[in-house]
N, C-alpha and C positions, 0 to 999 in steps of 0.2 A: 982598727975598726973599718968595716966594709959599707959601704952604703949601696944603695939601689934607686936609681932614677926611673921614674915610668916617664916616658912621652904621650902623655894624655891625647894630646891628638892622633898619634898611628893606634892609639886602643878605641878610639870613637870610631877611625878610618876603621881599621876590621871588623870593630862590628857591624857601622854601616853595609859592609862586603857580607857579612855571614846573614843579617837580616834581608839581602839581597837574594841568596842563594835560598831560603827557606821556603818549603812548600805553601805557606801559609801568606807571603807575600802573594798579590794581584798578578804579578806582571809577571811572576814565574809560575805563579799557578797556572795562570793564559796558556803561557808557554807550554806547558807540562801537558796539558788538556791538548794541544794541536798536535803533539808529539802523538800521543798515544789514539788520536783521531787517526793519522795516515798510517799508527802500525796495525789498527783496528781492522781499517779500509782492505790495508794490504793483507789482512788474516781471512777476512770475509772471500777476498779475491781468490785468494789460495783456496780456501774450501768448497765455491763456485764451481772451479776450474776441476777438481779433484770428482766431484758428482758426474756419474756418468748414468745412465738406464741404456740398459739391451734394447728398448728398441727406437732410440733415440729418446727424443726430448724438445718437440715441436712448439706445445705453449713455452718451453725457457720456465718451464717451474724453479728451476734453480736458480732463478733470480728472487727467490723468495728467501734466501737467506739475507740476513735482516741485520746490521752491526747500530749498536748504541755504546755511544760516549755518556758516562754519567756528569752530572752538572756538581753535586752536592759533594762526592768525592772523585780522588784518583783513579779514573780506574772503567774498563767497561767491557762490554762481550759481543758477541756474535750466537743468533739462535733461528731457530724457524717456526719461532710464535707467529698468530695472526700480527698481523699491524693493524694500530689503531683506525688509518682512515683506510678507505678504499682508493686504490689508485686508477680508479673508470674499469672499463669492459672493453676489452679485444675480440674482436668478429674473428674466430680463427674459424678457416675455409679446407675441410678435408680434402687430402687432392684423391679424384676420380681417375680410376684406371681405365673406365670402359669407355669405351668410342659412342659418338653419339649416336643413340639408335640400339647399340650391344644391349643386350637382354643380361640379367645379373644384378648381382647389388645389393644393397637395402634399399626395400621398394618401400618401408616403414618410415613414416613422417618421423623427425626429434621432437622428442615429448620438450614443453617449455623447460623441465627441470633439467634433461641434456643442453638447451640449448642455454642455459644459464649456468649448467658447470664448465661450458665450451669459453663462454665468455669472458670469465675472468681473467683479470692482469696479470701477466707473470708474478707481480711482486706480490699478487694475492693468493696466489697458490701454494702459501705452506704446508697448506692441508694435505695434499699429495706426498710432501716430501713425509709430512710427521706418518702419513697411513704406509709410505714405504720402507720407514727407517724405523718405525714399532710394529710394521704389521696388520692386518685385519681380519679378525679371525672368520670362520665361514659359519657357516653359507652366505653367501652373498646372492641376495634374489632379485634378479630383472624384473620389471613391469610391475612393482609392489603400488607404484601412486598412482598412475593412471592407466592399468591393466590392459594394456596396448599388449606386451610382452610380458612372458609369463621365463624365467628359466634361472637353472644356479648358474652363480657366475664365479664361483670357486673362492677361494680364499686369498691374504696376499701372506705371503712368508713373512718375515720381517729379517729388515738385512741391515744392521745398526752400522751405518757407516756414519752419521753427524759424529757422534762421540770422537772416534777414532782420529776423522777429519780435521775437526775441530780443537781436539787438543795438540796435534801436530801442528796446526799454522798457529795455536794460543803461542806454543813453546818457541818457536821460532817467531814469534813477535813479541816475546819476551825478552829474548834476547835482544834483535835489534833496538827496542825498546831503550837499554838499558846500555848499549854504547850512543844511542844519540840524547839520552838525559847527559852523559858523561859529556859530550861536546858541547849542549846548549850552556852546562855549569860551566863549562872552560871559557865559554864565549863568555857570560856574566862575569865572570871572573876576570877575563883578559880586558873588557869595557871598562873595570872599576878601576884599576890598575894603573 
């Protein structure tokens, strides 16, 4: 006859350990959520840096890419929705080519409605990035509100680079992702130990 002994306590010890490691625990949920906050960070950074416009990029519109950590689950994204608050107004000052006195220019005052698209936050100008990356179809007409300027101001192409952007730094934050889950379990694991 054979028998089988359990050692009740190393079967309580591992589960202790496995109920440690589970996503549903506090303390590695925490964990899990700070993980995927810096691969988030780091995916946002990457699609920032990636946005380029031909003739520069003076307000820093591309700080309007926007990353969210969900609370409720695993898990979160990167997009260029408005944000909910507003982050104030920046006085951006065009710079003047002409010497003082030079004849040229726009001798035409900025209508308030310019001088209130000039204003906005970097972080509040997704607007630009969504009218660059979808497009707007034309005509586009000057001087429509306050009939200062009257003229077409053409169309924009649309040049879908978020998507592209976007799931290239997702996939490479997936991965990293997914060797520093495997180190923080090793860490739990090597603590319980």
């Amino acid at each position: 006859m054979f028998g089988l002994e359990v050692n009740d306590a190393a079967v309580v010890e591992q589960k202790q350990i496995l109920d440690q490691l589970l996503s549903t625990n506090p303390k590695t949920q925490k964990a899990l959520q700070q993980l995927i906050h810096q691969v988030i960070l780091e995916a946002r950074a990457q699609v920032v840096s990636s946005i380029q416009f031909k003739n520069g990029d003076p307000h820093q519109s591309r700080r309007a890419v926007r990353s969210t950590v969900y609370k409720r689950i695993l898990g979160g994204n990167i997009n260029i929705l408005n944000s909910r608050k507003a982050h104030g107004t920046q006085a951006y000052q065009y710079q003047r080519t002409l010497r003082q006195g030079q004849r040229g220019g726009n001798r035409v005052k900025p209508t308030l409605r310019t001088l209130q698209m000039q204003s906005y936050a970097p972080q509040d100008r997704g607007f630009i990035l969504r009218w660059v990356n979808e497009g707007v179809p034309g005509p586009r007409q000057a001087g429509t509100r306050g009939g200062h300027l009257s003229g077409n101001r053409g169309s924009i192409a649309a040049q879908p680079f978020f998507r592209s952007y976007g799931e290239r730094a997702l996939e490479r934050a997936a991965e990293h992702l997914g060797t520093l889950i495997d180190s923080e379990l090793e860490k739990i694991l090597n603590k319980t130990k």
